[in-house]
C-alpha positions as CSV (number, residue, x, y, z in Angstrom):
1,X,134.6,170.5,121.6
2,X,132.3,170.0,118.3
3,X,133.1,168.4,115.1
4,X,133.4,169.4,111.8
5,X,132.7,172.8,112.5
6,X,133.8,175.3,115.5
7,X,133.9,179.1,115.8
8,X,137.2,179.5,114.5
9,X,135.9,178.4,110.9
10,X,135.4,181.1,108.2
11,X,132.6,180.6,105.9
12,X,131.9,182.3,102.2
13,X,128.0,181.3,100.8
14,X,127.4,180.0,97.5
15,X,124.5,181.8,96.2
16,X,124.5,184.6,99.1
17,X,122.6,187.2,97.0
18,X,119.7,185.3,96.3
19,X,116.7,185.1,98.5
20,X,117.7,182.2,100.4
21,X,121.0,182.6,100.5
22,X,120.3,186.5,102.3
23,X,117.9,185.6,104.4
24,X,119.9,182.5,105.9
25,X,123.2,184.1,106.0
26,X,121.6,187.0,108.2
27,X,121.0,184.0,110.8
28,X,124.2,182.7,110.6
29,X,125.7,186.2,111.1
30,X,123.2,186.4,114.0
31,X,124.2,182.8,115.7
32,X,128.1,184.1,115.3
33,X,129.5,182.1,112.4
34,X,132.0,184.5,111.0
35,X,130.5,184.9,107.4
36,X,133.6,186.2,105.0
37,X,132.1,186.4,102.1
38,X,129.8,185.7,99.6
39,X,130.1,184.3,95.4
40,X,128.5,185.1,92.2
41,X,130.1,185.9,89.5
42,X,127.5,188.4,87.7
43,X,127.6,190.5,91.1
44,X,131.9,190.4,91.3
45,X,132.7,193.9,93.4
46,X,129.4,194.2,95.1
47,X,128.4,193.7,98.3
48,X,125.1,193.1,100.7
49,X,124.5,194.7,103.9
50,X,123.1,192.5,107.0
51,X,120.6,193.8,109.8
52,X,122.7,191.5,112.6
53,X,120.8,191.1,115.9
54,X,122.2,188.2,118.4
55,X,120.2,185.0,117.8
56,X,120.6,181.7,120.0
57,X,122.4,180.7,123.1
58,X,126.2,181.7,123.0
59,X,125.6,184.3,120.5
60,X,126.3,186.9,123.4
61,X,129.1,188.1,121.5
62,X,127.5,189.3,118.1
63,X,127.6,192.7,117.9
64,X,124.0,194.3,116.4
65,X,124.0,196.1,113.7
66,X,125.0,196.4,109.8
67,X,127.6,194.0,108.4
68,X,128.6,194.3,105.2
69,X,129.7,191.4,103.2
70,X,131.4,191.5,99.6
71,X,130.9,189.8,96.8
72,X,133.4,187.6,94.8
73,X,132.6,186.4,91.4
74,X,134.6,183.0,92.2
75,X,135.1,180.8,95.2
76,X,139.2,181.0,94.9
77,X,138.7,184.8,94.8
78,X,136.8,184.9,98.2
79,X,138.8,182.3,99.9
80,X,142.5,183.9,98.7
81,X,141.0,187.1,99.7
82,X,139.4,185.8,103.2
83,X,141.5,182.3,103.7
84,X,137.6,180.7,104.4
85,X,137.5,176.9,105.0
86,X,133.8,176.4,105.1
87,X,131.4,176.7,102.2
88,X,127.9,177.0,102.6
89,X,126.0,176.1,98.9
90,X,122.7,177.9,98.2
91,X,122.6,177.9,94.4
92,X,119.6,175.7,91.7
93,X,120.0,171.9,91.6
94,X,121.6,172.3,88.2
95,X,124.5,174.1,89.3
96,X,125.1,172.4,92.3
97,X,128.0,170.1,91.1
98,X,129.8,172.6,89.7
99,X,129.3,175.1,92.9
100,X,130.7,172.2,95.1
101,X,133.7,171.1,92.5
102,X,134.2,175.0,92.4
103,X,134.5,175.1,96.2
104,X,137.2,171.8,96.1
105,X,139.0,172.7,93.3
106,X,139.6,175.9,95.9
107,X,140.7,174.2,98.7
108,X,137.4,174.4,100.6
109,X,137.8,171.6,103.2
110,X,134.0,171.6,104.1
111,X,131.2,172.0,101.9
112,X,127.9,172.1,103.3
113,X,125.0,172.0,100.1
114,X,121.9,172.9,101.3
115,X,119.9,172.6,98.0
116,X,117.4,170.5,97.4
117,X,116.7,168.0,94.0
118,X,120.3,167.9,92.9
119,X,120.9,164.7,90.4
120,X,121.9,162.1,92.4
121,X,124.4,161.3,89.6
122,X,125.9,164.9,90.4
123,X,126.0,164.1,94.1
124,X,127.9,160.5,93.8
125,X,130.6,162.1,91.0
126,X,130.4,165.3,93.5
127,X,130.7,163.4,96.8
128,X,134.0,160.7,94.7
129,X,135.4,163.8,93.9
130,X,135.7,165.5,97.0
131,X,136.7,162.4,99.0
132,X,140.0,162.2,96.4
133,X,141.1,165.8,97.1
134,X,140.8,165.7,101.3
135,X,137.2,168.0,101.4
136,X,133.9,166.7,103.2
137,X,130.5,167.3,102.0
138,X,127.1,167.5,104.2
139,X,124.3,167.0,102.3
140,X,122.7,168.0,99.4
141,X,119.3,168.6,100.5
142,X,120.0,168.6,104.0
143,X,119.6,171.7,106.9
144,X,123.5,172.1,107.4
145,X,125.8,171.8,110.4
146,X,125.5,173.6,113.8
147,X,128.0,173.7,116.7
148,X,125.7,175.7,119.4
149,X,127.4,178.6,120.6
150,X,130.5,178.1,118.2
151,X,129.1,178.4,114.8
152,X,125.8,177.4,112.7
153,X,126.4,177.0,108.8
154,X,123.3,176.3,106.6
155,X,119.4,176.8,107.7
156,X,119.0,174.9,111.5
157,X,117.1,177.6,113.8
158,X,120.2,178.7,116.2
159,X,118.2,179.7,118.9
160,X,116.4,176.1,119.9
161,X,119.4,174.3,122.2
162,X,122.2,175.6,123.2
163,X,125.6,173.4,123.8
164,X,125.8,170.3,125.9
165,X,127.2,167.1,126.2
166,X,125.0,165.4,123.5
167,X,126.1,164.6,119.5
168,X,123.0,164.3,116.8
169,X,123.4,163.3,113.0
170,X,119.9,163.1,111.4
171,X,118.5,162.5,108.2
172,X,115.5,164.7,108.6
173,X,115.8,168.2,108.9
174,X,112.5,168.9,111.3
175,X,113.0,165.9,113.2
176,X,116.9,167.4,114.0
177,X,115.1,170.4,114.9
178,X,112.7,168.3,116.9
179,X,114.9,166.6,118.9
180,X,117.6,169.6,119.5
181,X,114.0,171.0,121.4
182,X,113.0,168.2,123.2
183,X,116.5,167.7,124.4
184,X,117.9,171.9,125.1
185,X,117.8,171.1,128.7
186,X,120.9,168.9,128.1
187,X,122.7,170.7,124.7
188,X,124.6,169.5,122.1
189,X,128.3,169.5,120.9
190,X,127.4,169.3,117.2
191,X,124.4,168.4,115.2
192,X,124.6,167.3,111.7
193,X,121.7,167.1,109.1
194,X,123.1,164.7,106.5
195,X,120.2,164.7,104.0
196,X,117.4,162.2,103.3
197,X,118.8,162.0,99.6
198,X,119.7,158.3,98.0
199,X,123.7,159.3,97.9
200,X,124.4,162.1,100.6
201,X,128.2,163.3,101.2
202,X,128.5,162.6,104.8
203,X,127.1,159.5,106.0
204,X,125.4,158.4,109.3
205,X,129.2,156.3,110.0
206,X,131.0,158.7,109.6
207,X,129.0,161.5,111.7
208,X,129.5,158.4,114.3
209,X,133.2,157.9,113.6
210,X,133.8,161.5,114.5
211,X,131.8,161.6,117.8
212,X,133.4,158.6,118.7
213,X,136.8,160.7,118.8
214,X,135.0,163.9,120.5
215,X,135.6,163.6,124.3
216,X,133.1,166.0,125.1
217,X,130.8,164.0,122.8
218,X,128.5,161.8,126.0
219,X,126.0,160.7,124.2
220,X,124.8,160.4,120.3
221,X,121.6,160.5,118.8
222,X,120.7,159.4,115.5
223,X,117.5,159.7,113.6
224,X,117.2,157.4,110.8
225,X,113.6,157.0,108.1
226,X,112.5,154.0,106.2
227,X,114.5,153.4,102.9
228,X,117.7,152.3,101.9
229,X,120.1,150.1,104.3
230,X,121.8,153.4,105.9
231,X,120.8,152.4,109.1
232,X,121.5,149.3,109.2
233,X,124.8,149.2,108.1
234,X,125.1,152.2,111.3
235,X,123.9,149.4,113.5
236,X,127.3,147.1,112.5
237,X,129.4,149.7,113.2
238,X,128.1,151.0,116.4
239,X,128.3,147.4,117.3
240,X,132.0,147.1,116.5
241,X,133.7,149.7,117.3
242,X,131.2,152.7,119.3
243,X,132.2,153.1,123.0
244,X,129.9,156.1,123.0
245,X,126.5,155.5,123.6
246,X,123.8,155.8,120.7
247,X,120.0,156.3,121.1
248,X,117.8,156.1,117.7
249,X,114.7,156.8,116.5
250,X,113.8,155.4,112.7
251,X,110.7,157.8,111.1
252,X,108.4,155.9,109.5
253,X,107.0,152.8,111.5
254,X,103.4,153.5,110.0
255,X,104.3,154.2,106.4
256,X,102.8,151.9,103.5
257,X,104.8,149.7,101.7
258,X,106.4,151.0,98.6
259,X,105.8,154.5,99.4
260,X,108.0,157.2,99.0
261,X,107.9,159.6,102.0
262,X,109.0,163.0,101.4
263,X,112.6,162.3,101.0
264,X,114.0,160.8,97.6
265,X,115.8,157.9,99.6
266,X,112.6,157.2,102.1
267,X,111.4,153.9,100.0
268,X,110.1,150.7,101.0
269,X,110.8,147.3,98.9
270,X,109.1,144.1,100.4
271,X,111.0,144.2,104.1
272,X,114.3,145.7,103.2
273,X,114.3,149.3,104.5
274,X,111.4,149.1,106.9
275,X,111.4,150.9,110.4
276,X,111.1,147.4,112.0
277,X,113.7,146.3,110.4
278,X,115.7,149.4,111.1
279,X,115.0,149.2,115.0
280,X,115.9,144.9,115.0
281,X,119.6,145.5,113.7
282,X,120.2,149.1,116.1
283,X,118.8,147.1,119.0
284,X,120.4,144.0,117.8
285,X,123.6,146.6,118.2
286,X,123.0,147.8,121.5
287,X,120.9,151.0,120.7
288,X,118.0,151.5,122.1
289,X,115.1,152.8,119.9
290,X,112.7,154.8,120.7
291,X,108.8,154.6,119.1
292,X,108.3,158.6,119.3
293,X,110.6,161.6,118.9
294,X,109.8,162.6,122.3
295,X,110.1,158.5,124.0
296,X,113.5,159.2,122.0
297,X,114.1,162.3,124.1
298,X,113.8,160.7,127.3
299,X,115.3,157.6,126.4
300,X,118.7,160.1,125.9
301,X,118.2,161.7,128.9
302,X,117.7,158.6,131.1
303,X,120.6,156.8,129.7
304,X,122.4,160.6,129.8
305,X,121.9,161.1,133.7
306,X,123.3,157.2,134.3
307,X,126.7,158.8,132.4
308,X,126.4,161.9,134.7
309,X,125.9,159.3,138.0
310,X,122.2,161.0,138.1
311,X,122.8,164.8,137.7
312,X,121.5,165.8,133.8
């Protein structure tokens, strides 16, 4: 199983004709997300031809060649013309509210906003008003979603793991990627890049919550950064009410004190947001913490092959 996101999901793109939008669509194509349809309302009729080749494990099935795409000029157009449930957003930081209100107001279910410097006032009033209507957001400013071998929606390689027994919610995009590598010997049911932003629309409790419920779902890894009390409050709730065992790694042990690093919300006041005092409350919690992305790794795959009563 996966969550959030499995093969049977049909995806439009926000901002498909652009050159980000084209060139990570093609991938997705490639992976096997089934890709419906793109939006944008100056190109309304068109549509965009994609060089497919298989990409990644359990994209066996894709078939390679040209696959053309239309072109809606709104997202109710594409999804009463497709029935898509999945939105993958790929438009400037200015218009990201209203793409992701546009999707809702549609009866998108999942939104997945890949763009990068959106307000964060747009993302709380975004993320408030998707929450009152039933629809999930991942992100802004995040890599996406990706069930291996189901489906991939957003801009995480396809080909680095394949799937497994192993869940992964991350902050950081190359670190996901990172760990998804140093762990493809085991797989993965779903891995989620939630966003390093301030206000992001799925949190690291909730990717938790829902892993928690996954039976195929072994193991969870979650990779937290300095800043903000995200992980923290993570560490309360794998400590009341995870069965499923977490392993964590917190970027950011050596980083100077009142530093941003790279991400918006990756800020240090006095000793509130540190790594140290990240890794005290998870271990406080149970999880064990690695120093290293790679100590992480085998830390999951020790604690992986106890679960497995020492096959892994």
């Amino acid at each position: 199983m996966s969550i959030f996101l499995t093969e049977a999901n049909r995806v439009i793109v926000q901002g498909m004709t652009g050159s980000e939008g084209r060139k990570h669509t093609a991938r997705m194509l490639s992976a096997g997300t089934r890709v419906v349809a793109g939006v944008n309302p100056r190109k309304a009729g068109t549509s965009v031809v994609f060089d497919v080749a298989p990409l990644g494990p359990g994209a066996g099935g894709v078939r390679a060649g040209a696959v053309e795409i239309p072109v809606h000029g709104t997202v109710a157009g594409a999804r009463e013309a497709t029935g898509a449930d999945v939105s993958a957003v790929f438009v400037p930081p200015a218009r990201a509210r209203d793409a992701i209100i546009e999707a809702v107001d549609a009866g998108v279910r999942l939104v997945v906003v890949i763009t990068e410097g959106v307000p964060v006032a747009d993302t709380v009033y975004a993320r408030a008003y998707a929450a009152e209507r039933g629809a999930r957001i991942i992100g802004p400013n995040c890599p996406g979603i990706i069930s291996p071998g189901r489906s991939n929606v957003g801009i995480t390689p396809p080909d680095i793991t394949g799937p497994g027994p192993l869940g992964l919610v991350s902050k950081s995009g190359t670190l996901t990627y990172q760990l998804m590598h140093e762990l493809r010997d085991l797989g993965f049911t779903t891995c989620i890049g939630i966003g390093g932003d301030p206000v992001v629309g799925t949190t690291h409790i909730e990717a938790l919550a829902a892993f928690e419920t996954d039976p195929d779902t072994r193991l969870v890894v979650m990779i937290g950064e300095i800043g903000g009390d995200a992980e923290e409050r993570a560490a309360a709730y794998i400590r009341e009410r995870m069965t499923t065992p977490v392993v964590a790694y917190v970027a950011g042990f050596t980083a100077p004190e009142g530093r941003t690093m790279g991400h918006a919300g990756a800020i240090v006041s006095g000793s509130s947001g540190t790594a140290e005092a990240k890794r005290a409350a998870l271990e406080a919690a149970g999880v064990r913490v690695g120093r290293t992305p790679s100590q992480t790794a085998d830390i999951a795959r020790e604690l992986y092959r106890g679960l497995a009563g020492g096959r892994a």
